[in-house]
matplotlib code that plots the C-alpha trace (Angstrom):
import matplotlib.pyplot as plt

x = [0.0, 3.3, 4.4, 0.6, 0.8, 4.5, 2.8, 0.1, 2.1, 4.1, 1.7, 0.5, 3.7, 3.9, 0.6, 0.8, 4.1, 2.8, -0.4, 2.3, 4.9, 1.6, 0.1, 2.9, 1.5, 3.9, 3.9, 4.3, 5.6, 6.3, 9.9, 9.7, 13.1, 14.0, 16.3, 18.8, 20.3, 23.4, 25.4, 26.3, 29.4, 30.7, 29.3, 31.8, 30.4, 29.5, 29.4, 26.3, 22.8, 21.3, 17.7, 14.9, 13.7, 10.5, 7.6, 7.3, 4.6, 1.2, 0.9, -1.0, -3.5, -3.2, -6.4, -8.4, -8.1, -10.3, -12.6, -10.8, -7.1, -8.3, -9.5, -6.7, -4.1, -6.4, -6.8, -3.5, -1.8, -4.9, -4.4, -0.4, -1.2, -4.0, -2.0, 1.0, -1.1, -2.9, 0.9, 2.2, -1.2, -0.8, 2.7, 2.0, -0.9, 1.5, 4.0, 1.2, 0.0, 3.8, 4.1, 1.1, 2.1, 5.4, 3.3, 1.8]
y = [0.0, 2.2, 2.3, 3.5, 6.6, 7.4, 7.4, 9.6, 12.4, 12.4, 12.7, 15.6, 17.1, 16.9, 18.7, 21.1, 22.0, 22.1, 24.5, 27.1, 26.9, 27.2, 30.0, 32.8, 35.6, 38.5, 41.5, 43.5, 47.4, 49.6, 51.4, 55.3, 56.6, 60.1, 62.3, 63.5, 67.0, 67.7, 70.1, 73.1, 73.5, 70.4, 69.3, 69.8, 72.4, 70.5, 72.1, 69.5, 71.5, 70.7, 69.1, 69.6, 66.5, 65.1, 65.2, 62.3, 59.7, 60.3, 58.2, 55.2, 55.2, 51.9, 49.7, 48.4, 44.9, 43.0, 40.3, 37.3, 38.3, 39.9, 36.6, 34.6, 36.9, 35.9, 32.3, 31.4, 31.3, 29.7, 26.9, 26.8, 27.0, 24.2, 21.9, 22.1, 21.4, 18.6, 17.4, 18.0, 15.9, 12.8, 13.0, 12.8, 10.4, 7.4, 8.5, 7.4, 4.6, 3.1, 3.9, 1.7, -1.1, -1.6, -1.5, -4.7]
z = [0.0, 0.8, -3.0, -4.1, -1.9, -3.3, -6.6, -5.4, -3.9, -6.7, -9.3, -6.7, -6.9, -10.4, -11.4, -9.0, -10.9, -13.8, -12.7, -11.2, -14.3, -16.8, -14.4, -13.6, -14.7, -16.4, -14.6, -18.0, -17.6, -20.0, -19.7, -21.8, -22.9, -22.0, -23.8, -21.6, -22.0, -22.9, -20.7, -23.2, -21.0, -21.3, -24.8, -27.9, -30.7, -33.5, -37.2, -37.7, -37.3, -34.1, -35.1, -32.7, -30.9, -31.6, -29.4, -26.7, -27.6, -25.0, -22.6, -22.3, -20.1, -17.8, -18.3, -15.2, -14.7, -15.3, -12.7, -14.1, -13.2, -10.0, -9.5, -10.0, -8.4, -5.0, -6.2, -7.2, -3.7, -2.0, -4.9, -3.8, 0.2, -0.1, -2.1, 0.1, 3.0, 1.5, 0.1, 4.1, 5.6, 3.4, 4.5, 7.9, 7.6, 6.0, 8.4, 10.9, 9.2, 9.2, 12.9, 13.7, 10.8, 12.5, 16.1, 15.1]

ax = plt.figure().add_subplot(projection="3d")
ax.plot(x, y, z, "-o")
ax.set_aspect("equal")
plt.show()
């Protein structure tokens, strides 16, 4: 009966692996360049016309998110915390189970 419970936690083990590597979700940012300013003082003269810089993109406005991701940002780690537990409490109930096997 020992074996059958190895295979159990491990098949546990193993799709609970593959729900967190298939579930990460990307924080995604977007990074904006800024032109720095070149100090006149320090900057060389060049005989090259300086060009005037053109205008910074707008902004995008950041989109509420939606019910679904709010969801599973809450879900997620009460999926990872209740598998661990249930992974720790099989644990200790063979653990038992051996104790009283070798009892007898």
């Amino acid at each position: 009966m020992r074996p059958s419970r190895n295979r159990t936690v491990k098949k546990i083990l193993f799709v609970v692996s593959l729900f967190l590597l298939s579930h990460i979700p990307c924080a995604g940012f977007a990074v904006l360049a800024q032109p720095v300013p070149a100090n006149p003082a320090t900057s060389t003269a060049s005989s090259a016309p300086v060009q005037p810089l053109p205008s910074p993109l707008p902004e995008i406005p950041p989109t509420p998110r939606s019910k679904l991701e709010i969801i599973q940002y809450i879900l997620l780690p009460i999926a990872i915390g209740a598998s661990i537990w249930l992974i720790l409490h099989m644990d200790k109930m063979e653990r038992e189970e051996t104790k009283e096997n070798e009892g007898h």
